[in-house]
Each structure stands twice: as structure tokens, then as C-alpha cells.
C-alpha positions in Angstrom: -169.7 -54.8 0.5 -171.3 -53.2 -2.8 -171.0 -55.4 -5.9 -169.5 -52.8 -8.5 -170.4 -53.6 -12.1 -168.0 -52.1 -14.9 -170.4 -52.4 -18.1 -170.6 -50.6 -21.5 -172.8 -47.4 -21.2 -176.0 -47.8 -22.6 -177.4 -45.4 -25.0 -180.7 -44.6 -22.6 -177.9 -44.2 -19.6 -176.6 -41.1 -21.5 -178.4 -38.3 -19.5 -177.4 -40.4 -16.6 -173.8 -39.8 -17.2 -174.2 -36.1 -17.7 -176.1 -35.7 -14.3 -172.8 -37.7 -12.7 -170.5 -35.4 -14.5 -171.8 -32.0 -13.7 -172.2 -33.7 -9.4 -168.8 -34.5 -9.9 -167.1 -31.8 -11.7 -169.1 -29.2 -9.4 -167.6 -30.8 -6.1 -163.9 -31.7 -7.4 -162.7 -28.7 -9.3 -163.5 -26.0 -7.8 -160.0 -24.9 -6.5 -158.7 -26.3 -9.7 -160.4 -24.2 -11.9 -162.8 -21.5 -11.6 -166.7 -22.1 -11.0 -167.5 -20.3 -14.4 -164.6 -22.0 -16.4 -166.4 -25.8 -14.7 -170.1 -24.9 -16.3 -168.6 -23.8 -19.5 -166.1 -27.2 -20.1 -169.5 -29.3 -18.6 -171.8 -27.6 -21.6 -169.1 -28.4 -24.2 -168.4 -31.4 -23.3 -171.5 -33.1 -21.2 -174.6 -33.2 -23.2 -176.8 -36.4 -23.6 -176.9 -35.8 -27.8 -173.1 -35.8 -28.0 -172.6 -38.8 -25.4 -175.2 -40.7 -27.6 -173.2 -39.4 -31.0 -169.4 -40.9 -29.7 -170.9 -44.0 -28.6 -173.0 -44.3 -31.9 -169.3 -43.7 -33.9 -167.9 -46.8 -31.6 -165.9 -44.9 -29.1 -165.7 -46.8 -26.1 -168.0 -45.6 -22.7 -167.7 -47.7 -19.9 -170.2 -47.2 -16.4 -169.4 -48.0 -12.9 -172.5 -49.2 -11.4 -173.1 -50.3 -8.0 -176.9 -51.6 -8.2 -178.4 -49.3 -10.5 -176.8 -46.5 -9.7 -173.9 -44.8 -11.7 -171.1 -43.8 -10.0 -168.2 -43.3 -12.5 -167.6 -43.8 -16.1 -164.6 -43.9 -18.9 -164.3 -43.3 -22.4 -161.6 -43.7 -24.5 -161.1 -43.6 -28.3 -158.1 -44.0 -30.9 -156.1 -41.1 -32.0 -154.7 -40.6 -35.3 -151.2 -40.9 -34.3 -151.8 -44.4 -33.5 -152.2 -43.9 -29.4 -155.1 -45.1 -27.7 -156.2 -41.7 -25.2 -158.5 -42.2 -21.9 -160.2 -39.7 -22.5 -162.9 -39.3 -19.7 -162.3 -41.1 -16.3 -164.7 -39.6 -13.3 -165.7 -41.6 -10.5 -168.3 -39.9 -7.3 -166.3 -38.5 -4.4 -168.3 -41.1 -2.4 -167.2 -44.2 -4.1 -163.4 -42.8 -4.5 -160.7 -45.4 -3.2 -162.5 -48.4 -3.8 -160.0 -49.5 -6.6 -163.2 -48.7 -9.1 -161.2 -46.1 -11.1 -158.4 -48.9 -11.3 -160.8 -51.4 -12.7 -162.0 -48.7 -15.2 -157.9 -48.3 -16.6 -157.7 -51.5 -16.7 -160.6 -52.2 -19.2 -160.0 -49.3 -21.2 -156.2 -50.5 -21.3 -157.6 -54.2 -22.4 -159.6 -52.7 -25.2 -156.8 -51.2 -26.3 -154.3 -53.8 -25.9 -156.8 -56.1 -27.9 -156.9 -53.7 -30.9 -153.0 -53.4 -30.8 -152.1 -49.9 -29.4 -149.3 -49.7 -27.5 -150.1 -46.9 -25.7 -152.5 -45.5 -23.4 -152.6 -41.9 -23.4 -154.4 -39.3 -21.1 -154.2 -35.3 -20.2 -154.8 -34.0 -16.8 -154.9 -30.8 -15.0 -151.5 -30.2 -13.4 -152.8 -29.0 -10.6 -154.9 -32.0 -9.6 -152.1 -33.6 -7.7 -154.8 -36.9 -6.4 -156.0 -37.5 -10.0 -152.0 -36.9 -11.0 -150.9 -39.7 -7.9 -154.0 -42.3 -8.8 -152.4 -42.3 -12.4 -148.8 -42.8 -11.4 -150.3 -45.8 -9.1 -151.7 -47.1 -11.8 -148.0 -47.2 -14.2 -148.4 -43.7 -16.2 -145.6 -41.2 -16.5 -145.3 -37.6 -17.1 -144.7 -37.1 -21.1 -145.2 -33.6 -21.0 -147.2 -30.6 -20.3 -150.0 -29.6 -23.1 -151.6 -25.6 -22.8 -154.9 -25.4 -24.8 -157.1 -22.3 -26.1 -160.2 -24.0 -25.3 -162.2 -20.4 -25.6 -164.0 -18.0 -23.9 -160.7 -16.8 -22.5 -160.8 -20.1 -20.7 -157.6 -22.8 -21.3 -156.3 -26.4 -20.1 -153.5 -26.2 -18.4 -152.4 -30.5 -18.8 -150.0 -33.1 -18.1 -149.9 -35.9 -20.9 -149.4 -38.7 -19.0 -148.6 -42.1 -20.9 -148.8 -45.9 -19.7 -146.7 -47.9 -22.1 -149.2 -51.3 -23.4 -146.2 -53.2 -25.0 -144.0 -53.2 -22.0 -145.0 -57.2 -22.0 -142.8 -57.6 -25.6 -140.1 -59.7 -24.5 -137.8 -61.0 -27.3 -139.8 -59.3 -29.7 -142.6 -61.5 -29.3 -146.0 -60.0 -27.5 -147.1 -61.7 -24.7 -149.7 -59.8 -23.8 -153.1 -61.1 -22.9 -151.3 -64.8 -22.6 -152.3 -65.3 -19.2 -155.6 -66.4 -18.2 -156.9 -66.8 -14.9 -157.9 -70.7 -14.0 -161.4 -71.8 -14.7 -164.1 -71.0 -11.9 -164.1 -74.7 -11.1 -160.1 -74.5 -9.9 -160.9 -71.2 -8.3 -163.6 -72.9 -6.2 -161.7 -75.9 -5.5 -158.3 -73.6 -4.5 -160.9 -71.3 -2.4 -162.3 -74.6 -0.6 -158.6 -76.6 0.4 -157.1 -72.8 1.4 -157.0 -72.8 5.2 -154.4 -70.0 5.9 -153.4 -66.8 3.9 -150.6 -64.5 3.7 -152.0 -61.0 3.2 -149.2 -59.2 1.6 -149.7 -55.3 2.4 -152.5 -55.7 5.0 -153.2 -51.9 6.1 -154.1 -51.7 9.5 -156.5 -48.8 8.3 -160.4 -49.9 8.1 -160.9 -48.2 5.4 -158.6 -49.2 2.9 -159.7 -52.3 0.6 -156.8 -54.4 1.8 -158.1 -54.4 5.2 -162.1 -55.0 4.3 -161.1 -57.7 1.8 -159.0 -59.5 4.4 -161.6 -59.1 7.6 -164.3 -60.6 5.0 -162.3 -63.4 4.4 -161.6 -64.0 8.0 -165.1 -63.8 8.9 -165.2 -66.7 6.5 -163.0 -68.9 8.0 -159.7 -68.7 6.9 -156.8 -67.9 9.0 -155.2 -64.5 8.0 -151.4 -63.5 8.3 -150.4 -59.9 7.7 -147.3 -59.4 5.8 -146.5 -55.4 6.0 -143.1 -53.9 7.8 -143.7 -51.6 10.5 -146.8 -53.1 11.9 -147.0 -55.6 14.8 -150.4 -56.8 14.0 -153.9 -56.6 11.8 -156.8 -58.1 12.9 -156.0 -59.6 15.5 -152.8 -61.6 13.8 -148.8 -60.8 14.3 -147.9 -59.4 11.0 -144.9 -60.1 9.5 -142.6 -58.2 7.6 -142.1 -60.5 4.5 -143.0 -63.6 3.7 -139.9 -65.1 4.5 -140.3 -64.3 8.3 -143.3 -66.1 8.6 -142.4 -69.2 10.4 -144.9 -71.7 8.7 -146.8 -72.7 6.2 -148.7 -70.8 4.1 -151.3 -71.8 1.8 -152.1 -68.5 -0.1 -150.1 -65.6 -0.7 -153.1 -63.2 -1.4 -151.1 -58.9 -2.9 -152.6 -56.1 -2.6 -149.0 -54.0 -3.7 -148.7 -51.9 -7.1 -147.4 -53.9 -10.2 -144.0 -53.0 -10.1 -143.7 -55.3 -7.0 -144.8 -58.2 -8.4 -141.9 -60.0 -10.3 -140.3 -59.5 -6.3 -142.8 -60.9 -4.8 -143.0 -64.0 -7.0 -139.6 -64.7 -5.8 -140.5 -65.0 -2.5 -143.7 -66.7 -3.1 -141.0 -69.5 -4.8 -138.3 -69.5 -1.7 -141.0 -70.4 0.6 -142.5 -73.1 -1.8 -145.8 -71.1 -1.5 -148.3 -73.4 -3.6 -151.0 -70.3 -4.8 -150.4 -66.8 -5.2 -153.7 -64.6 -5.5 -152.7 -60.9 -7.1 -155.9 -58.9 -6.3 -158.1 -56.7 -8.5 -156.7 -54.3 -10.4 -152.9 -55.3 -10.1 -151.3 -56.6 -13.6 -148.0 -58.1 -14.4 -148.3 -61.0 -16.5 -144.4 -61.6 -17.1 -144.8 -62.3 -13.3 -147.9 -64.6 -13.1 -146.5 -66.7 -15.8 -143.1 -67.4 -14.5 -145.3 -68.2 -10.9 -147.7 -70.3 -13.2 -144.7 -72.0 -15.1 -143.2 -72.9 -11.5 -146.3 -74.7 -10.6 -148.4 -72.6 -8.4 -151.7 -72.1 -8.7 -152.1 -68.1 -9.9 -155.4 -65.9 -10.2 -154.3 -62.2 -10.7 -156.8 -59.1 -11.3 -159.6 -60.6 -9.5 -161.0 -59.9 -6.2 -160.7 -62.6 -4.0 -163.9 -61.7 -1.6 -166.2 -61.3 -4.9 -164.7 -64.7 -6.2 -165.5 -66.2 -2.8 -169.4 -64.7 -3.0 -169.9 -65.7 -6.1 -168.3 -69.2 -5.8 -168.5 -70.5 -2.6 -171.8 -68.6 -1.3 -173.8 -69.3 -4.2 
């Protein structure tokens, strides 16, 4: 697997960017918009001076690299209303459904978060129904639908899609950014006394990440259970369809499910007296991992478990 680095863009990676845009712009709209109406948005709004002049006035640009290579990038920037907007999120056709454009949300949403917007605000093309699905994934709803004159007899037809950054306020008080993942030490040291782990929406499919992540960490040694109705078996394991089915011990209960199932699943994790729950990369609900945490399990959440295990236990 291909370490992805998420890293502020670099003045000098400017005409970088531009080059990615116009490769992935030119392969992903056309039949969304017309060829002529792509090369006149990519001239407004791609041009090394102007990428160089918002990062200059502090906007934030974020790249996806894998190596040295870019392939995405994010930029968001406050509005005057008080929102925070993603503005820009592209990543290469090649590299989509690696949970990268996740990975970019959830940094522009922590940059956000830590200057105290509440919202997350973004506009997409109504007719883009993958880019409009990816953003439901990732908690944004329809807000409403935005028309723009952009010129040139050319205009936006948009959703406004929001993702709420305060839905962590409980009792009025902001809890946001109040969990922290354990130390690398107690990573390593949970990573080294794990012997078997409860994969909890294992997809038989090869290529989704669920599957990769898990074969890696079977390869390694560990003893993988797949926990996903409907299947009789992953890699070679009987899968279960919840955890309670499973009829022994676990010693990690490893998600790959959206958000909104987490505060379920941390239930379950506590009937079976799971001791660590691992909520992978990409997948935030703090409310959740604290009440796990409070319990007494061990909890890392938004981290990949197969990078953790390269970096920590390879090195």
C-alpha cells in the first residue's frame, strides 16, 4: 500500500495543483458540464498566480501526496457569514476510493473546528450524483440549491451542502476536539498483546479499503473475524453478523462503518466486554469514543490501523 501524505500546499507546488486540476476536471465533468464551459471555469479559477495569492492571504490549501506525486488537494476559507466553506476538494480518478478525499474533510473540518466555526459549508454540481453520495458519507446534508451567473453565458447550477461542526455540544458545553488518541507507546503495546480482531464491515470486495486493511493485518499475524450480515465468510474466516454472534473472545473490535453507527456499535463493543475498539481512518464520533474510553477500553479512532502497525511495529 501507498503511504498518502495530507500536507499544506507549498507555494512552489502551485503550478502543480493547476496541472492536477485541469487532468481532473477534463476527465470528470464532461457529461456534467460542457467541454467549453470546463476550460473557461479552469482559466478563472486554476492559475499558479492566484493559487499563490489565497495561500499568501492565509486561506487554507491542503495536497494529497502519495510520494512526491500530487494527487488531490482542498481549500477552504471563512465566509463572512461566519461559515467555514470547502471550497475546492479534487482528488485523481486513479486514487478515488482510497478514503483520501475523507481524510481531506476531515482536516479541513479540524481547522475549522479549531477556529470555532460551526459549520462546514460546500456547493456542488447537482448533477454530480458520486461527488453528491461521497459528501452525504461523509455527514453533509442538502441546504439548498444555489444558480450562479458565472459569465460567458455559462452558470453553476449547485447544491449547498452543510456538515454541522457543533453537533458534539452537549449540555451547552463543547466537547469537541476532547478526545485524543493514546500515545504511540500504548498504540504499540495494544498492537503487540492483540492476537485476534473483529473486523466490523469486512467487504468481501478486494478492492475496498476494508478488505486490504484487514488482509494486511492478517498477513501479519493476527487472527481476523469478519463481522458483516449477509456474508458467510472473508478471507478465509466465518463472518459473523454482529459482534454479539461471535462465540468467543475478541481482542479488538477494529470499524470501518460511517459515523452515525458508532454510538451503536460502542454498545456492543460493551455487552461483549470487548477490551479495545479501533474506529479506522476517517470515521469521527467523539461522544462515542469517550463514553468507550470512560468504560475502560482502550480506543484509537481516525487512524489507520495498517499505517499505525508500519510505522510502529515495522520500524
Amino acid at each position: 500500500m501507498t503511504e498518502i501524505d495530507i500536507r499544506p500546499l507549498r507555494l512552489d507546488q502551485a503550478e502543480a495543483l493547476v496541472e492536477l486540476a485541469g487532468n481532473i476536471w477534463r476527465t470528470c465533468y464532461p457529461g456534467i458540464i460542457t467541454p467549453e464551459q470546463i476550460e473557461y471555469m479552469l482559466a478563472q479559477r486554476y492559475k499558479p498566480g492566484l493559487v499563490k495569492q489565497l495561500i499568501a492571504r492565509g486561506d487554507l490549501w491542503l495536497a494529497a501526496l502519495a510520494g512526491k506525486q500530487m494527487i488531490g488537494f482542498a481549500h477552504g476559507h471563512p465566509l463572512q457569514d461566519g461559515d467555514y466553506k470547502l471550497d475546492k476538494l479534487y482528488i485523481h480518478p486513479d486514487w478515488q476510493r482510497h478514503g483520501i478525499g475523507g481524510r481531506l474533510i476531515a482536516e479541513v473540518a479540524r481547522q475549522a473546528r479549531r477556529h470555532s466555526y460551526n459549520r462546514l459549508l460546500l456547493r456542488v454540481n447537482r448533477h454530480n450524483q458520486p461527488a453528491i453520495d461521497a459528501y452525504l458519507k461523509h455527514g453533509f446534508t442538502v441546504a439548498t440549491i444555489h444558480v450562479e451567473d458565472i459569465g460567458n453565458g455559462y452558470v453553476m447550477d449547485d447544491y449547498v451542502m452543510i456538515r454541522s461542526l457543533s453537533e458534539l455540544k452537549e449540555n451547552g458545553i463543547d466537547h469537541a476536539m476532547n478526545f485524543h488518541n493514546p500515545p504511540p507507546e500504548e498504540i504499540r503495546n495494544l498492537l503487540g498483546r492483540v492476537k485476534t480482531i473483529a473486523v466490523v464491515g469486512l467487504s468481501p470486495k478486494p478492492g475496498r479499503p476494508s478488505h486490504g486493511v484487514a488482509l494486511a493485518m492478517q498477513r501479519f499475524g493476527y487472527r481476523i473475524v469478519p463481522v458483516r450480515p449477509a456474508v458467510a465468510e472473508v478471507l478465509g474466516e466465518k463472518a459473523y453478523a454482529c459482534l454479539a454472534e461471535i462465540p468467543f473472545p475478541v481482542d479488538l473490535v477494529n470499524v470501518f462503518r460511517a459515523a452515525e453507527h458508532i454510538p451503536a456499535l460502542v454498545e456492543e463493543c460493551l455487552a461483549i466486554q470487548a477490551p479495545a475498539l479501533w474506529i479506522q481512518e476517517d470515521i469521527v464520533h467523539e461522544a462515542a469514543a469517550r463514553k468507550a474510553r470512560d468504560a475502560g477500553l482502550t480506543v484509537v479512532m481516525d487512524r489507520c490501523i495498517y499505517r499505525d502497525y508500519m510505522a510502529l511495529m515495522t520500524a
